[in-house]
C-alpha positions in Angstrom: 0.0 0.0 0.0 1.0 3.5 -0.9 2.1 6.5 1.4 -1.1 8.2 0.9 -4.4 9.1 3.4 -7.2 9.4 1.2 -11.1 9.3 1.3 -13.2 6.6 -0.4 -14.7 7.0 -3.2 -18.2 8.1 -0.9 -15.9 9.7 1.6 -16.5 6.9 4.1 -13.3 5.2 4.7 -9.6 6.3 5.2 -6.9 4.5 4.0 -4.7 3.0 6.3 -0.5 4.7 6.1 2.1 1.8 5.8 4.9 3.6 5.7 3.8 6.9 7.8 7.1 7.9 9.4 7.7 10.5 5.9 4.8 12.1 7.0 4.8 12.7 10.8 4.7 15.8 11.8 7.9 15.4 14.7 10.2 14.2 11.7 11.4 17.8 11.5 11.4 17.8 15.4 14.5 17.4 17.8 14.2 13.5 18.9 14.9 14.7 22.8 11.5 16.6 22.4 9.7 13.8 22.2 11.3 12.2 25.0 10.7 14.0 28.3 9.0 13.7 31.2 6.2 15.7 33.1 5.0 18.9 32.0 7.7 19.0 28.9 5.0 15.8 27.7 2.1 18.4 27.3 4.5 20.7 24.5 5.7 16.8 22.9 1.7 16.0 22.8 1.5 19.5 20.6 3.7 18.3 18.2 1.2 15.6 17.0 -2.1 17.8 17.5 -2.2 18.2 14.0 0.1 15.3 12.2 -1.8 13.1 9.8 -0.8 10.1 10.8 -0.8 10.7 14.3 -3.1 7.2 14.3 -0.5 5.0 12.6 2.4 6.2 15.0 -0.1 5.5 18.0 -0.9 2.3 16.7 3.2 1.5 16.1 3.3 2.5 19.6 0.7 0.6 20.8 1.6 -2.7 19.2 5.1 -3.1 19.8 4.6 -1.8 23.4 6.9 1.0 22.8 7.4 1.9 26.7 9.4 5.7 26.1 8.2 9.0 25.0 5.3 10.2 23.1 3.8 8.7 20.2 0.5 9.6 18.6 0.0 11.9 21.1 0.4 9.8 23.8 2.5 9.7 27.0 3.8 6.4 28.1 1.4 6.6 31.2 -1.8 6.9 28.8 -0.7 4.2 26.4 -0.1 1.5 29.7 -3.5 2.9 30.5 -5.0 1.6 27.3 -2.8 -1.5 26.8 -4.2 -2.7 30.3 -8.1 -2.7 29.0 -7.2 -4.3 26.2 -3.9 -6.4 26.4 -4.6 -8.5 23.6 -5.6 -6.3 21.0 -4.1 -5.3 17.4 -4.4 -1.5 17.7 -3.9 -1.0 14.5 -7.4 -2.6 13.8 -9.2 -1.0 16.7 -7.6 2.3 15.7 -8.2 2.0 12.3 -11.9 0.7 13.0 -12.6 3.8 14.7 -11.0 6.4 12.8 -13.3 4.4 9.2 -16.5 5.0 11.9 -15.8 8.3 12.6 -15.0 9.2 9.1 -18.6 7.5 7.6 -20.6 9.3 10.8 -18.5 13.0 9.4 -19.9 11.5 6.2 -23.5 11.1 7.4 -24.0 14.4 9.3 -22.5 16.2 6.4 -25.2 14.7 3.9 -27.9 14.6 6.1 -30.8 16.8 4.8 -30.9 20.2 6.9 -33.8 20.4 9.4 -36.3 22.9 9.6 
């Protein structure tokens, strides 16, 4: 699969980045940003607010159990916090499940007919 995020042909589903790193937003970023600890996590976190593949790089994160830094806009503390609800999970599907659903509900709302 390509390098590219696109819609469906109805707008309803997102195509999945395999090879994301190219596009993150923190690949122009200093490494040691993304590596800190207490309130230096919130200004790392702001680095991904608006990175297009901020899912894939959580996902990576989440399924290789990558214990340091932030990834996909996640501190270490909040990605143990997910991993123990859902030990056995492939976050790439539950991340990529969720992002499709939010994507065909966008979809919906922006097709419904205007009420009165």
């Amino acid at each position: 699969m390509g390098a590219h995020t696109y819609l469906g042909r109805c707008g309803d589903i997102i195509m999945w980045v395999e090879d994301w790193t190219p596009r993150a937003a923190c690949r122009v970023a200093q490494p040691d940003q993304l590596f800190v600890r207490g309130a230096e996590q919130n200004k790392a976190k702001q680095v991904c607010a608006g990175c297009p593949v901020r899912t894939e790089c959580l996902a990576e994160a989440l399924d290789n159990q990558i214990e340091w830094g932030v990834w996909g806009g996640m501190t270490e503390r909040e990605r143990r916090a997910l991993l123990r609800r859902r030990p056995a999970a492939s976050w790439r599907t539950v991340l990529e499940t969720a992002r499709n659903e939010g994507a065909k509900l966008a979809h919906a709302h922006a097709h419904a007919p205007a009420s009165v």
